[in-house]
C-alpha positions in Angstrom: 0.0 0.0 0.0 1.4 3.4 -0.5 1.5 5.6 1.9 2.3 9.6 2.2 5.8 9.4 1.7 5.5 7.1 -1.5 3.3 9.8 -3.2 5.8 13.2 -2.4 8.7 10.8 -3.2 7.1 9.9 -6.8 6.5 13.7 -7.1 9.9 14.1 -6.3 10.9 11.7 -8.8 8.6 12.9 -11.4 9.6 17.0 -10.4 13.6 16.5 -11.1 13.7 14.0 -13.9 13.2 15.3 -17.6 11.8 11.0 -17.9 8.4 10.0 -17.5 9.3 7.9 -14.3 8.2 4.4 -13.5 5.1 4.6 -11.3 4.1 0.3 -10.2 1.1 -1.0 -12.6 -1.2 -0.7 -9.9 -0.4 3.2 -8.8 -3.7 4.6 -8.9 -6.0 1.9 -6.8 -3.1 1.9 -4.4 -3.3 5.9 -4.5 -7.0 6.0 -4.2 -7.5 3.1 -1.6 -4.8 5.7 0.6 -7.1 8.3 -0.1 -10.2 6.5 1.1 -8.6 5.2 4.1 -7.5 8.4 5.3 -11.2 10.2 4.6 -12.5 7.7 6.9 -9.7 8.4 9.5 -10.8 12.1 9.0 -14.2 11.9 9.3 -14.8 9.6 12.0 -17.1 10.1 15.0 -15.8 11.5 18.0 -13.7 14.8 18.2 -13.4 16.9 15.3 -11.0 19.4 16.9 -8.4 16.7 18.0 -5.0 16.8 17.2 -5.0 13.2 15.0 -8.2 14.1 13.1 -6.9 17.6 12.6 -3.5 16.3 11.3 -5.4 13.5 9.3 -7.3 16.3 6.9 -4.1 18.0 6.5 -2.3 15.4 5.3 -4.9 14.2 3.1 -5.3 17.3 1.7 -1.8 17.4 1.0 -1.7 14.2 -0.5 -4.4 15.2 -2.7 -2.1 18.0 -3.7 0.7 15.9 -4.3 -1.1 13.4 -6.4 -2.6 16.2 -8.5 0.5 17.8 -9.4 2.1 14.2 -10.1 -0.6 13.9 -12.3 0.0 17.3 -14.1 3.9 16.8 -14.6 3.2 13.5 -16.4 0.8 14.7 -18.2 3.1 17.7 -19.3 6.0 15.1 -20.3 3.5 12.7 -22.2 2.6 16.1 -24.4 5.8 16.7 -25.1 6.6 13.1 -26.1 3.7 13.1 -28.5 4.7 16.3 -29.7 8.3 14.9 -30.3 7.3 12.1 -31.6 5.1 13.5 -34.1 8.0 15.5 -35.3 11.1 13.2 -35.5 9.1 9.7 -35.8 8.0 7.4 -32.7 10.0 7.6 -29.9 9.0 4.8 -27.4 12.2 6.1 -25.0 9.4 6.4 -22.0 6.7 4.9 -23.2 7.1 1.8 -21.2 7.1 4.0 -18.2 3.5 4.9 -18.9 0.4 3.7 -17.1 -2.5 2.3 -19.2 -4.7 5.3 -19.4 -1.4 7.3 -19.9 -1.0 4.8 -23.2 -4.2 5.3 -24.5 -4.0 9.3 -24.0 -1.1 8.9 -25.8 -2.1 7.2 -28.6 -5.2 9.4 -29.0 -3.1 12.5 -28.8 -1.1 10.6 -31.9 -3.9 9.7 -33.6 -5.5 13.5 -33.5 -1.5 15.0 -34.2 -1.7 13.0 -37.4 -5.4 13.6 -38.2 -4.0 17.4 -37.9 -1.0 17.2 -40.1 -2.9 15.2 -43.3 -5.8 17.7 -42.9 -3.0 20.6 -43.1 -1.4 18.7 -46.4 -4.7 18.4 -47.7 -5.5 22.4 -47.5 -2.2 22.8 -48.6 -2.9 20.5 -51.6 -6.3 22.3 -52.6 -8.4 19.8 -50.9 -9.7 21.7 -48.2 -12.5 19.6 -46.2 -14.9 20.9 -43.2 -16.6 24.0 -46.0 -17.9 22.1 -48.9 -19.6 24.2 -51.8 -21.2 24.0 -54.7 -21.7 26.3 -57.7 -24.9 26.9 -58.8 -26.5 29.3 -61.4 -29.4 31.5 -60.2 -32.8 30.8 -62.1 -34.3 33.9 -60.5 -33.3 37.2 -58.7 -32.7 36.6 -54.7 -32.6 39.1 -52.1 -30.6 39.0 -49.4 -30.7 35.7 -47.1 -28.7 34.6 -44.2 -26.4 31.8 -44.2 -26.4 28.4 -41.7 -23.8 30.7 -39.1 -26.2 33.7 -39.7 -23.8 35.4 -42.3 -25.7 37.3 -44.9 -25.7 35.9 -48.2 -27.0 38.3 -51.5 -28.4 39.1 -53.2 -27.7 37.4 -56.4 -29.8 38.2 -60.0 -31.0 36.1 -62.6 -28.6 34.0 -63.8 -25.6 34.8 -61.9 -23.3 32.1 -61.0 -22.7 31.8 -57.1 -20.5 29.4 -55.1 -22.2 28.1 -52.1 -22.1 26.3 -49.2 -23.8 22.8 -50.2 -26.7 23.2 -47.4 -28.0 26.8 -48.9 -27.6 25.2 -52.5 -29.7 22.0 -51.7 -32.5 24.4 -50.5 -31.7 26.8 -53.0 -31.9 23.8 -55.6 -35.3 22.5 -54.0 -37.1 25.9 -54.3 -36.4 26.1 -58.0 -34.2 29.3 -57.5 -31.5 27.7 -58.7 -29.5 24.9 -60.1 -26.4 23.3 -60.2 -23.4 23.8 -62.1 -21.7 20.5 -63.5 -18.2 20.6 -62.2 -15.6 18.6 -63.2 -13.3 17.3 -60.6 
């Protein structure tokens, strides 16, 4: 079981070591059962003003502290790691230091780094997702209209050609103010 000393000692680690540091597999159940077992210490019937109840809260509160801030360094160092490794290739230097959920943060952080970068190729390439339009040709005049983000749109006359977002075209198209352009892709 850990105990008060075990968590400001892993701080300690964690604090003067540029390395993710090896916490055991089973860290966090040992941190929380601590945590519960010192609540109940704190809270327990009979004199709330005495010395050992008084020093309990304290240094459960400062555990807490310590276990937060534990928490915060490694989560600081596993953003840098991702952020590394997006840059220069996988690094797996401290990824065996990593708890499970730290792994799987890891990975997603990864995963949405790379999502990122082919998205950012993609614009760079022309093929810029998310604002999709379509060009249309106006079959009537149209006054001024607001968009979907409550943009104003128009107004557009007769037969005017007008690059849309796909939503306004659709209803655009379905009212019979206008029609579609063939494009070729």
């Amino acid at each position: 079981m850990i105990t008060y000393n075990d968590l400001y000692e892993a701080l300690r680690k964690e604090r003067y070591n540029e390395q993710l540091q090896l916490l055991s597999k089973n860290f966090i159940a040992e941190a929380a059962e601590y945590f519960r077992d010192k609540k109940k210490l704190a809270t327990k019937d009979g004199d709330l003003f005495s010395d050992t109840v008084i020093k309990t809260q304290k240094q459960l509160e400062n555990a807490v502290g310590i276990f937060k801030e534990l928490l915060l360094r490694r989560k600081k160092k596993i953003l840098n790691l991702s952020f590394v490794a997006a840059e220069t290739g996988i690094s797996k230097r401290d990824f065996e230091n990593m708890l499970n959920f730290e792994r799987e943060m890891f990975e997603k952080i990864m995963e949405s780094m790379e999502n990122a970068e082919k998205k950012l190729g993609d614009m760079l390439n022309g093929k810029e997702e998310g604002k999709k339009n379509k060009m249309v040709i106006t079959l009537q005049d149209i006054g001024e209209f607001m968009d979907m983000e409550g943009k104003p749109l128009g107004p557009f006359k007769k037969g005017q050609l007008v690059n849309l977002p796909i939503e306004i075209a659709i209803i655009l198209e379905a009212d019979k103010k206008a029609e579609a352009v063939d494009e070729e892709e």
